[in-house]
Structures are given as structure tokens and as C-alpha cells.
C-alpha positions as CSV (number, residue, x, y, z in Angstrom):
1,X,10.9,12.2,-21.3
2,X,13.6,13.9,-19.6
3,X,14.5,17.4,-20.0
4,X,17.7,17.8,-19.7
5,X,20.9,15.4,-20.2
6,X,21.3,15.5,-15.9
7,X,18.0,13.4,-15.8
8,X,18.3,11.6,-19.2
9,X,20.6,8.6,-19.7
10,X,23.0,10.3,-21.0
11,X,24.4,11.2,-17.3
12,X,25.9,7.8,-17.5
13,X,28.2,8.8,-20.5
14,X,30.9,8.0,-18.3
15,X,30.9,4.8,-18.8
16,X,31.3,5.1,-22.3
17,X,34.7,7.2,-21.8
18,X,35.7,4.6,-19.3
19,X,35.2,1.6,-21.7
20,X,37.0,3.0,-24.7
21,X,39.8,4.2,-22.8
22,X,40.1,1.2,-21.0
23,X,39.8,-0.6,-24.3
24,X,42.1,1.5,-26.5
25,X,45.0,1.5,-23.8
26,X,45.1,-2.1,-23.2
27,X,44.8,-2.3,-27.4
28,X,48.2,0.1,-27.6
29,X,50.0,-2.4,-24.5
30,X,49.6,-5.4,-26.5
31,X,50.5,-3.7,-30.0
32,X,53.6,-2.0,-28.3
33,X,55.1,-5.2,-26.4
34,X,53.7,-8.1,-28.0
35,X,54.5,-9.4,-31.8
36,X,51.6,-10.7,-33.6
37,X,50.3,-14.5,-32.1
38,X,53.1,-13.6,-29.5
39,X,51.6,-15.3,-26.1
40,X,51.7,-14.7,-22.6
41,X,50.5,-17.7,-19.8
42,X,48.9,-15.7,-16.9
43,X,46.9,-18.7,-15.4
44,X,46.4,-22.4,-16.0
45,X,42.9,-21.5,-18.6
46,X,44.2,-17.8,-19.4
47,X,46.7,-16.0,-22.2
48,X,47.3,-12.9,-23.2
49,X,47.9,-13.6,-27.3
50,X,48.0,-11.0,-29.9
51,X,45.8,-11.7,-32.9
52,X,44.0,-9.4,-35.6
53,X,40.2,-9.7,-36.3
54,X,39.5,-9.0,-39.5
55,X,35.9,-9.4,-38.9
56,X,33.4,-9.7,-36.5
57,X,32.2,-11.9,-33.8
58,X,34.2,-15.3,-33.9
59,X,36.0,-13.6,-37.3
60,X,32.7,-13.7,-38.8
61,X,33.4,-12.3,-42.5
62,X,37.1,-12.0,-41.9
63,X,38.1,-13.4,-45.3
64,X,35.1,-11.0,-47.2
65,X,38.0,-9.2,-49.1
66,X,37.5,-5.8,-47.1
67,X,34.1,-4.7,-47.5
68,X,33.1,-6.0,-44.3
69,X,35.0,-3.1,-42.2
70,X,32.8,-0.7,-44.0
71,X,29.8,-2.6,-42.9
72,X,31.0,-2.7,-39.2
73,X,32.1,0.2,-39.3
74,X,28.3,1.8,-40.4
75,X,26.9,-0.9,-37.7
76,X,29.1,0.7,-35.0
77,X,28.0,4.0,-35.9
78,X,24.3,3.6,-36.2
79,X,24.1,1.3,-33.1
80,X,26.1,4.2,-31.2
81,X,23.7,6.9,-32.5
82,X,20.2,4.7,-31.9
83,X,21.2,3.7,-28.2
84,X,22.4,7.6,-27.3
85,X,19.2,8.9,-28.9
86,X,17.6,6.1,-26.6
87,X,19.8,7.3,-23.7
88,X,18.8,10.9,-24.0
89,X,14.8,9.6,-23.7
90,X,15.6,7.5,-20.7
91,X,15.6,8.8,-16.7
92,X,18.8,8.8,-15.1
93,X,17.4,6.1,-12.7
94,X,16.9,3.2,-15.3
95,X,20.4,2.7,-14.3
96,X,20.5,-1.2,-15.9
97,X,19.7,0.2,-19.4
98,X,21.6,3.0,-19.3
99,X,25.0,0.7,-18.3
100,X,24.0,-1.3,-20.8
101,X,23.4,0.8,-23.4
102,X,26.9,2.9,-22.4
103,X,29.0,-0.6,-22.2
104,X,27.7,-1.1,-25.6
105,X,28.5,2.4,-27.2
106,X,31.5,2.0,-25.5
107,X,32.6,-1.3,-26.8
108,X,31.5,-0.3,-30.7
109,X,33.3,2.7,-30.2
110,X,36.6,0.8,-29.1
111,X,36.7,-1.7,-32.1
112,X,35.4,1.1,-34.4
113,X,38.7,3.1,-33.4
114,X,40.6,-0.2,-34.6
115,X,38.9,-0.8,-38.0
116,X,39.3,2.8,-38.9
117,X,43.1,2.5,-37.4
118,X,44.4,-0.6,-38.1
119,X,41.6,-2.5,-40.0
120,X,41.2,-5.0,-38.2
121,X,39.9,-5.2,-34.3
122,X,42.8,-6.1,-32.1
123,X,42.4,-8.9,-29.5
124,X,44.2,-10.4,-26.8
125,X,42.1,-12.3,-24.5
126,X,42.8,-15.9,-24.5
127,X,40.8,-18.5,-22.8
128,X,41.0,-22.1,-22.8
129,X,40.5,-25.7,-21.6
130,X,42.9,-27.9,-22.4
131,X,43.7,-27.7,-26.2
132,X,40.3,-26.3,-26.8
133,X,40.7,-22.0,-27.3
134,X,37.5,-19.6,-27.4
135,X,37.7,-17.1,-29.9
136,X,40.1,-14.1,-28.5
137,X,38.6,-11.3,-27.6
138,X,39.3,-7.3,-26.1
139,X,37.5,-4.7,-23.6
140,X,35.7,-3.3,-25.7
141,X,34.0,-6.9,-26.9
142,X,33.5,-8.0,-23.0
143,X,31.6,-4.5,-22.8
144,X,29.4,-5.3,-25.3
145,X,28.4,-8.8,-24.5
146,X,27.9,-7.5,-20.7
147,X,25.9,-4.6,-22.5
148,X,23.5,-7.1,-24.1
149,X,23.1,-8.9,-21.3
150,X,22.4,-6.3,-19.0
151,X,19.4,-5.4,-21.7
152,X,17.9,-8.9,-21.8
153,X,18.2,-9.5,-18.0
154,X,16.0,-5.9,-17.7
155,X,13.3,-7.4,-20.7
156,X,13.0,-10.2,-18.1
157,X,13.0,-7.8,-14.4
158,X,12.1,-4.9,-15.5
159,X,11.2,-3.1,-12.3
160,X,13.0,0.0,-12.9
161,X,10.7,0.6,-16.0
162,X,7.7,0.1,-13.4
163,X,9.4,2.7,-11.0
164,X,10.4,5.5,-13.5
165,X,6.7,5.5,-15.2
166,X,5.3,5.7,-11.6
167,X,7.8,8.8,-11.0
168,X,7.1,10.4,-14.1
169,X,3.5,9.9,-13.7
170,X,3.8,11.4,-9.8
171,X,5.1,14.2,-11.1
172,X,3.1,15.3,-14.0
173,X,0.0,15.2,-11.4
């Protein structure tokens, strides 16, 4: 385990600043210039559209009656905590989980901010084909779906794991 933040994970906290303010920013654009389910054509499969998510993924639980920002909100908060204490055990050089795991604190972070704010997550990131939409979505979502993808591609690779317990064991001999 590392012994100091400068070789832990948590030198790529960063990326966690980056995300959220990234994230929050383009939250504030929308909400200052846009009205809600105003909509914006940038390309021929591409709006920008403000909507409110009162839930979670795909409005999972929007219509719960309000509880459910409580439970995201605890989610968000434990997730953020588990994946910086995980962070902190990490070398700096397992730099696929530690992006992940920033993009994803990140992320949480930036939709935490807008159920403790607003309650609700805003989004604005329309895709479609055709007539057919996919749910809208923000920064801070993209970061976390890149997040968890970054961690299963590494389950599958996995050769900076390999490298960092061959370092750590070089150097405890």
C-alpha cells in the first residue's frame, strides 16, 4: 500500500475537480439560457434539451414521491467515500482504475450537487435517431458510465495490477 497520497491514487484527484466543474458549469449554462424542455438542434442525431431527473438512471424512481433523492443522495456519498478509500490503497501507476474511479466520484459528485440544489439531476444531452430519443443525460452521467467501463475493461486486461505487484514486490526485497 502506498504511503503517501503522491504514490496512492489519490494523485489523480484531478480528475475529480475537472469532472464536477465541467459538469456543474455546463448544468448552470443550460439552467441560465434554456427554459425547461427548451431545445437546441446542434447536429442531424444531437440536441441540447433541458429536462429535470427526478430519479436515477433512465428516471428510474422519478415518480417515488421524494424519498428517492435521499437514497441517491446516501448512494453518491458512500460510493464517493468507498472508491477514495480504494484510491488512497492504489499506486499512482494503476492509472485505468484510478481514472475510473475519479470519473466516477466525479460524476456522483456532480448530480449529488443537483439533488441537494435543485432536487432533481439536471440534463441536457439529447441523442436520437429518427423519432426514437435515449434518455437525456449530463457530464457528470457520461463520467460515470466511462468510469464503469474503464473498471470492467481492467477486470478483463488487467496488466497494470500484474505490474504494480511486481513493483511493490521489487521494492520490498
Amino acid at each position: 500500500m502506498p504511503t503517501n497520497w503522491k504514490d496512492s491514487g489519490l494523485r489523480w484527484y484531478w480528475v475529480v475537480v475537472l469532472v464536477f466543474i465541467a459538469d456543474q458549469i455546463s448544468k448552470q449554462w443550460i439552467i441560465t439560457n434554456f427554459e425547461l424542455y427548451e431545445s437546441v438542434k446542434l447536429l442531424p442525431f444531437f440536441n441540447f434539451t433541458y429536462v429535470r431527473n427526478y430519479g436515477a438512471a433512465f428516471s428510474f424512481l422519478s415518480d417515488a414521491g421524494g424519498w428517492q433523492k435521499w437514497l441517491f443522495t446516501f448512494i453518491a456519498v458512500a460510493f464517493s467515500t468507498i472508491l477514495t478509500i480504494w484510491l488512497r490503497k492504489q499506486p499512482t501507476t494503476m492509472w485505468r482504475l484510478n481514472l475510473a474511479y475519479t470519473l466516477v466520484i466525479g460524476g456522483a459528485l456532480g448530480n449529488l450537487i443537483d439533488r441537494l440544489q435543485h432536487g432533481y439531476v439536471v440534463d441536457f444531452l439529447d441523442f436520437f435517431w429518427n423519432t426514437s430519443h435515449f434518455a437525456a443525460f449530463n457530464i457528470a452521467d457520461s463520467a460515470i458510465c466511462i468510469g464503469a467501463g474503464l473498471i470492467i475493461l481492467d477486470s478483463f486486461i488487467g496488466d497494470d495490477k500484474e505490474k504494480s505487484k511486481k513493483e511493490q514486490s521489487n521494492k520490498a526485497t
